[in-house]
C-alpha positions in Angstrom: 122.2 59.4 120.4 118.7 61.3 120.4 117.2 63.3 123.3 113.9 64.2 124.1 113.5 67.8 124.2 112.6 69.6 127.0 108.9 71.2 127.6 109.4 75.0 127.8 109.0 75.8 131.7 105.3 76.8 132.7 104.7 80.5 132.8 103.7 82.2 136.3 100.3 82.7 136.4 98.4 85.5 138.7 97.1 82.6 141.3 101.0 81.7 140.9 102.0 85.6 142.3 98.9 85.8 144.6 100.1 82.4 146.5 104.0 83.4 146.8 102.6 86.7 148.4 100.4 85.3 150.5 97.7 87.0 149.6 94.3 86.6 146.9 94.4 87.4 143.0 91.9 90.7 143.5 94.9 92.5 145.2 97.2 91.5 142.7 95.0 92.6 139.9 94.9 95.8 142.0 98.5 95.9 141.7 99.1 95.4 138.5 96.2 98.2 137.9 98.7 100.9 139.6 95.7 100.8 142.3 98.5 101.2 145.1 96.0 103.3 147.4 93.9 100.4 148.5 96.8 98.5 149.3 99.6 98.7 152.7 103.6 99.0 151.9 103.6 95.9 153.6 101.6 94.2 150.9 102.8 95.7 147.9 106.0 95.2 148.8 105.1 91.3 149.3 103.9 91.7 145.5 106.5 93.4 144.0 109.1 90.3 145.6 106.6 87.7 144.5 106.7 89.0 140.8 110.1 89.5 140.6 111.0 85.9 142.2 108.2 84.1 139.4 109.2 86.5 136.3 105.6 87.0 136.3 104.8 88.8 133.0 100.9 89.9 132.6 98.8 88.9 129.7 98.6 92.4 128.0 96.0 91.4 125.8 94.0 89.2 128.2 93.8 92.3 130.6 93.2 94.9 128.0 90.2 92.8 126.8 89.1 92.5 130.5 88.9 96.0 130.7 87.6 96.5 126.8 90.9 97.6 125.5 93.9 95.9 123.9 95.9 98.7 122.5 95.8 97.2 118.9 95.4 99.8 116.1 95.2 98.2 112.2 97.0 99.9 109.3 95.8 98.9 105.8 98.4 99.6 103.4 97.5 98.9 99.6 101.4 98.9 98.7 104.4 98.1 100.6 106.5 97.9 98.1 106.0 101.5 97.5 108.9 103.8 99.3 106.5 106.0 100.5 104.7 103.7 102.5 107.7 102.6 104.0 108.7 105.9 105.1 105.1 106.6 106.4 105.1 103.6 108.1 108.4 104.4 110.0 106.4 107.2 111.7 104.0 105.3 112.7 106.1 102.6 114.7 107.6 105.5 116.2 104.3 106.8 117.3 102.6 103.5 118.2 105.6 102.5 121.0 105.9 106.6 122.4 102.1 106.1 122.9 102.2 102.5 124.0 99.7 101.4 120.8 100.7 98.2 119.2 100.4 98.9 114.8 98.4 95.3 112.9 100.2 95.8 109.4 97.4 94.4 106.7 99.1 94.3 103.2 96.5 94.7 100.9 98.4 94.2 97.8 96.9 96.7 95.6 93.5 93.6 95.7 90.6 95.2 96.6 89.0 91.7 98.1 92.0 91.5 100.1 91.4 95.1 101.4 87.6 94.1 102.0 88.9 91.2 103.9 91.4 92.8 105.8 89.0 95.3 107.4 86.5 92.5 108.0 90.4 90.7 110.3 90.3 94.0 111.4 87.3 94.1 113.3 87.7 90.7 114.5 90.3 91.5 116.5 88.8 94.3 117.7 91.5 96.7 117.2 90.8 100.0 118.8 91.0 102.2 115.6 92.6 102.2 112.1 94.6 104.2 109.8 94.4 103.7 106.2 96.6 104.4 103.5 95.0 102.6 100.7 96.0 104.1 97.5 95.1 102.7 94.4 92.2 100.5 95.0 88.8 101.8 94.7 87.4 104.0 97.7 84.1 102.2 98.3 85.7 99.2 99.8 86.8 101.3 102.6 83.4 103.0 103.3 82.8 100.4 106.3 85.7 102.2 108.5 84.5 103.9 111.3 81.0 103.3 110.8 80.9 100.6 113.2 82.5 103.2 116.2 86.1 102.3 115.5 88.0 105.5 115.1 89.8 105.7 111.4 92.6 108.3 109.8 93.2 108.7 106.4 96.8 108.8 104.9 97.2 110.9 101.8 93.7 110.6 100.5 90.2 111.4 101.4 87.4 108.5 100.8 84.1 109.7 99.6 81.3 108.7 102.2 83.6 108.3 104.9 83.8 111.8 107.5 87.4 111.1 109.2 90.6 112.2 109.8 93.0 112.9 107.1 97.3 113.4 107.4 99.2 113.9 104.0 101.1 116.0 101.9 99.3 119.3 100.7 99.1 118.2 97.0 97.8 120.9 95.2 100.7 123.5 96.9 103.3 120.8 95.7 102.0 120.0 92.4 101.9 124.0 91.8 105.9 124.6 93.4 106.9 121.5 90.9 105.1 123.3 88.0 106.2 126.7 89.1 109.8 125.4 89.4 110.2 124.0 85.6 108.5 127.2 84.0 110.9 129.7 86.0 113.5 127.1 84.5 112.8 127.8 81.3 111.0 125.0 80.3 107.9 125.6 77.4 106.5 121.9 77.2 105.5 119.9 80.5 104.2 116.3 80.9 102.5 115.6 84.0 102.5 111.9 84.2 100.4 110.1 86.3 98.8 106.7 86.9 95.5 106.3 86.8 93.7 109.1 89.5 89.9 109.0 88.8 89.4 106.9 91.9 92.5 108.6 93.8 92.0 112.2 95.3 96.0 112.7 96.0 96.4 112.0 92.3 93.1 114.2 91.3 94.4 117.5 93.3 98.1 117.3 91.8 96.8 116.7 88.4 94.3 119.8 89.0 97.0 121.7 90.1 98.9 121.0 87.2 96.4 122.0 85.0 95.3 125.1 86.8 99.5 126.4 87.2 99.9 125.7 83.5 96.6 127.5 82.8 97.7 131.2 84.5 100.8 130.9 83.3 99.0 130.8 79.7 96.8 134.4 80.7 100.1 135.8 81.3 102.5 134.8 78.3 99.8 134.6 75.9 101.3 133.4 72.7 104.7 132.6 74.4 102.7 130.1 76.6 104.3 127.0 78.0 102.4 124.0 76.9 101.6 121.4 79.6 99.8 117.6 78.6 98.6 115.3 81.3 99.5 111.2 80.4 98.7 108.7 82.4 100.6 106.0 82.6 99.2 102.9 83.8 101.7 100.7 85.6 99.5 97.9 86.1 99.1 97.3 82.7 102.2 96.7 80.7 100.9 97.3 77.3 99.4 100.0 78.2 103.0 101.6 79.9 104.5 101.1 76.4 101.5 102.8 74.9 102.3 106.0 77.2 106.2 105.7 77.0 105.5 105.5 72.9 103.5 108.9 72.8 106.3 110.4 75.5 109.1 109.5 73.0 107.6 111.1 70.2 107.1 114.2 72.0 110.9 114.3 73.0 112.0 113.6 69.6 109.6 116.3 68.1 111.3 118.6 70.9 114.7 117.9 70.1 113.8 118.3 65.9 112.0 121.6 66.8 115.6 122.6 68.7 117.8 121.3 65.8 115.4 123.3 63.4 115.8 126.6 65.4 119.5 125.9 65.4 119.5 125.4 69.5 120.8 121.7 69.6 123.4 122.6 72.0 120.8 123.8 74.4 118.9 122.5 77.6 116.4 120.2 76.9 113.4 122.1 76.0 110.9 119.6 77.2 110.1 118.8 81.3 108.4 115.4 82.7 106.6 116.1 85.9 106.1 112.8 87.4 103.1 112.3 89.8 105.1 109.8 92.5 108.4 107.8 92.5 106.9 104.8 90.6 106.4 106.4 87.7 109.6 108.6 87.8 111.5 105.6 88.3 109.4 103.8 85.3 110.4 106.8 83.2 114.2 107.3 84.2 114.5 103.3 83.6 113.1 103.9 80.1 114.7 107.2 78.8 118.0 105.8 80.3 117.5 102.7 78.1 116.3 104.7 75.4 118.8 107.6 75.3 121.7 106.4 77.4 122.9 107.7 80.4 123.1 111.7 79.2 119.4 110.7 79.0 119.3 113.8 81.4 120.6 116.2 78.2 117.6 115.7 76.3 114.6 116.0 78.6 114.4 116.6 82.2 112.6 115.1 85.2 111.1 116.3 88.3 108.8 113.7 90.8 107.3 114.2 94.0 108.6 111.9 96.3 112.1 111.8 97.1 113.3 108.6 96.9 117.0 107.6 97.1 118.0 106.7 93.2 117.2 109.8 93.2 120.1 112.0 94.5 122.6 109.6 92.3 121.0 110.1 89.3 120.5 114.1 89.8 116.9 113.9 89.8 114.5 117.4 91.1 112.5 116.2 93.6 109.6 117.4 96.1 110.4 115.7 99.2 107.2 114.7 101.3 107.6 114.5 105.1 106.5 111.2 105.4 107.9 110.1 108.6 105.7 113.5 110.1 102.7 112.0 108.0 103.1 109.0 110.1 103.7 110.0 112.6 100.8 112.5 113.1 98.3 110.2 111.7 98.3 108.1 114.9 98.5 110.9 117.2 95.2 111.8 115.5 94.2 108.2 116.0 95.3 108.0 119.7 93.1 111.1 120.2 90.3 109.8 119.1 90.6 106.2 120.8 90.6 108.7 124.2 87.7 110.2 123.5 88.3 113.8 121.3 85.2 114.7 119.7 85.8 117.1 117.3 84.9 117.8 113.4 86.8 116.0 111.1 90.7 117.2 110.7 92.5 117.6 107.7 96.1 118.1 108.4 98.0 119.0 105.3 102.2 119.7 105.5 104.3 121.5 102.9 106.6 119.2 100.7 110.1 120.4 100.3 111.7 120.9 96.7 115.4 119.4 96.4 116.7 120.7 93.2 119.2 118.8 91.2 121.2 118.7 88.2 117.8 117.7 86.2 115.5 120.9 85.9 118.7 123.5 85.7 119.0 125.2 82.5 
């Protein structure tokens, strides 16, 4: 036996409240404007029973576009498969409801025409400002933000062209604690691995960092110098991952000869892989694992900024970034802008944490 569904009962409208009150729609917009002072206890109290009796719920968005707001804020993300955008993106839901914002998630897929078109949605709907954490795709394609008068805030990287706010990790003091860390661990060869940062500033700055820590401690050793290498490893491109991974084994192997040689096999590894973010330390734990075994760990060690969770049960050094705080700034920042705040452009850089694990001790 079939039935006809039912129709879903009508919603209350505001002629529906203003009728059951007795009274006309412009004091009931008043109302619902928090406008109480142009109105008698009488009346409001007529309201209030009139709304409650419908289950009148306003039309958020139909008011805030009355009034030129609508409480939308867009958030371009390139990667959401990446833990760190995740995490970021937990602070900013937690932001968006204490400040009664509403985040538009765009997933841009690491496609720069699918970031292009995402700010173009973006501006369609008129959201009040944006915050964009676009890494990986090329930095022109988000010129257009905030040019138009929609406040924008930059997570993690600066955009060249674009004058705007910017929350993230301060890279260049984490790169230089990570490379710190492995040569007071005794460590006298270092691979900074990274994927590919000529159009990424987070990525340029740790990779300058690396370069310049490595480079003082060679004026003060001299000839007893650690050695430090930058490879990039391309993740996007497997060949060119097996390339990179190729060059990294022989460097291990030619570490672990060099040991035997000097007659220090049962030693520490002598040789350090710094790795630029939790994609590629998770590409090179997977592959030293499969290559070495699982006392992969005795041979070389690993450190990564980001702290993602594999990481604690494999005994991986870490430098933890305060990504929920990174979030969670950025659309305070944004909020402040949306009200108004005219100031220069901020650049709020917080202090990663190193977690040391089983992995860089000697």
């Amino acid at each position: 036996m079939s039935t006809t569904p039912q129709a879903a009962p009508r919603r209350a409208t505001i002629t529906d409240v203003a009728r059951e009150a007795g009274t006309g729609k412009t004091s009931i917009s008043r109302y619902l404007n928090g406008e109480m002072s142009v109105l008698s206890p009488e009346l409001r109290a007529r309201i209030e029973a009139a709304i409650a009796r419908l289950d009148y719920q306003p039309n958020q968005m139909a008011r805030g576009l009355k009034r030129g707001r609508n409480r939308l804020i867009g958030m371009l993300l390139a990667d959401l498969t990446n833990p760190y955008t995740v995490e970021v993106l937990q602070g900013v839901e937690a932001a968006c409801h204490a400040l009664g914002l509403m985040p538009l998630i765009c997933h841009a897929a690491n496609e720069v025409e699918m970031e292009r078109r995402y700010l173009q949605l973006l501006t369609t709907y008129r959201v009040e400002g944006v915050i964009v954490n676009a890494l990986g795709v090329r930095e022109e394609t988000l010129r257009p933000v905030g040019g138009g008068g929609i406040p924008a805030v930059l997570v993690d990287r600066s955009v060249d062209g674009l004058v705007t706010d910017m929350v993230g990790l301060d890279n260049r003091a984490a790169a230089e604690l990570g490379t710190r860390h492995l040569l007071d661990n005794g460590f006298n060869e270092i691979w900074f691995v990274v994927q590919p940062f000529e159009q990424v500033s987070s990525r340029q700055l740790r990779e300058a960092a690396f370069r310049e820590a490595m480079s003082a401690q060679g004026e003060q050793r001299g000839k007893s110098a650690a050695r430090g290498h930058t490879l990039v490893l391309n993740l996007a491109d497997a060949d060119e991952v097996a390339r990179s991974l190729a060059e990294l084994d022989r460097a291990i192997d030619a570490a672990a000869q060099a040991s035997d040689a000097a007659g220090t096999a049962g030693n520490a590894a002598r040789i350090a892989l710094f790795a630029a973010n939790a994609p590629v330390a998770l590409c090179l734990a997977l592959h030293l694992k499969a290559r070495y075994g699982a006392d992969w760990q005795a041979r070389v060690a690993l450190l990564s900024i980001d702290d993602p969770d594999w990481a604690e049960l494999t005994g991986v050094t870490t430098i933890r970034q305060p990504t929920y705080e990174i979030g969670y700034r950025a659309v305070e920042f944004l909020h402040e802008r949306i009200e108004g705040v005219q100031t220069i452009a901020r650049d709020c850089l917080l202090p990663g944490e190193l977690i040391v694990r089983a992995s860089t001790l000697r």
